[in-house]
Steps between C-alpha positions, in 0.01 A plus 500: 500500500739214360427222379652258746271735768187424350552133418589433871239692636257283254672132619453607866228751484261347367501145704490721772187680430332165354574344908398813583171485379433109457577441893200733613285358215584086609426616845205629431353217295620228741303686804239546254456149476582375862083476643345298737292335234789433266688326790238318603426366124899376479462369859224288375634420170797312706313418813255244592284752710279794491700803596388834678674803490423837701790716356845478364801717379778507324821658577755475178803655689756403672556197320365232539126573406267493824139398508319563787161272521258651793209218601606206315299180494478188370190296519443130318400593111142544393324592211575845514878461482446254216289779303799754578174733599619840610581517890317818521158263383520185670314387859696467814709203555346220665749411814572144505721284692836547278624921427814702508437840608767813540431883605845548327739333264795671340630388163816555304392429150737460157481870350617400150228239478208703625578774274586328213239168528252632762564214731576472880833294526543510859856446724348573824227526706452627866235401637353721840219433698366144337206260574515195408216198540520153342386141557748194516428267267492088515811497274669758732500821301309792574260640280664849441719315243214442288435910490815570285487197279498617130122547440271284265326820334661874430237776389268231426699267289682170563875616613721475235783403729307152610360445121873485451581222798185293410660243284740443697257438778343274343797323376639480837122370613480243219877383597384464861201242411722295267737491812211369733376235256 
């Protein structure tokens, strides 16, 4: 064979049969690690609220990346949620006065950054079949804006995101009272 033969057939040979083989494989571990509990852990990570999950999947192809979310719920945060205790483990949600629920939401998720970071970035979300229930409060909101707030505790520690925005808070706060006096 001459030279030139096998040098081109290395250059385009063997990308090709790395794609070939690293495609199935990034498939595989991203539906590997698409599971109800893992999406309800980075829903509550995010969310203000206790999230239930019945099922989900994941479709990777066509492009863009499709999650489907079966039985969706959000319910006002408790201990559990704060904990990050295993969905599979924790009592049934106490139904209060505020909750979004879905039978069915479809997602289309950023591929790159699930498979690369493990997080949901999401561009869109179809919501079928919802429930919603809230209560209008004095200043006019309603309270299902509290439910995806960033929360005060993640897996059982203080949320790094609002350790972060604390003095600033509390400069803001202490600038406020000087403004009153």
């Amino acid at each position: 064979m001459p030279r030139t033969l096998k040098r081109l057939l290395l250059w385009l040979g063997l990308p090709l049969a790395l794609i070939a083989v690293g495609l199935p494989l990034l498939a595989w571990l991203a539906l590997r690690q698409v599971t109800p509990d893992t999406v309800v852990h980075q829903l509550e990570a995010v969310c203000n609220a206790r999230v239930q999950l019945d099922s989900c999947s994941l479709s990777l192809f066509p492009a863009p990346a499709r999650l489907e979310l079966n039985g969706l719920h959000f319910h006002p945060r408790d201990p559990e949620a704060d904990q990050a205790t295993p969905p599979a483990t924790r009592p049934p949600v106490k139904i209060t006065n505020t909750y979004l629920r879905m039978r069915r939401g479809l997602v289309t998720v950023d591929l790159p950054s699930l498979l690369l970071r493990r997080e949901l970035h999401i561009h869109s979300w179809l919501i079928e079949m919802g429930d919603i229930k809230c209560d209008i409060l004095p200043s006019g909101e309603n309270s299902l804006r509290q439910l995806f707030h960033p929360p005060a505790t993640v897996r059982g520690t203080p949320n790094p995101a609002l350790a972060v925005l604390a003095p600033v808070a509390a400069a803001v706060a202490a600038a406020a009272a000087l403004a009153l006096q």
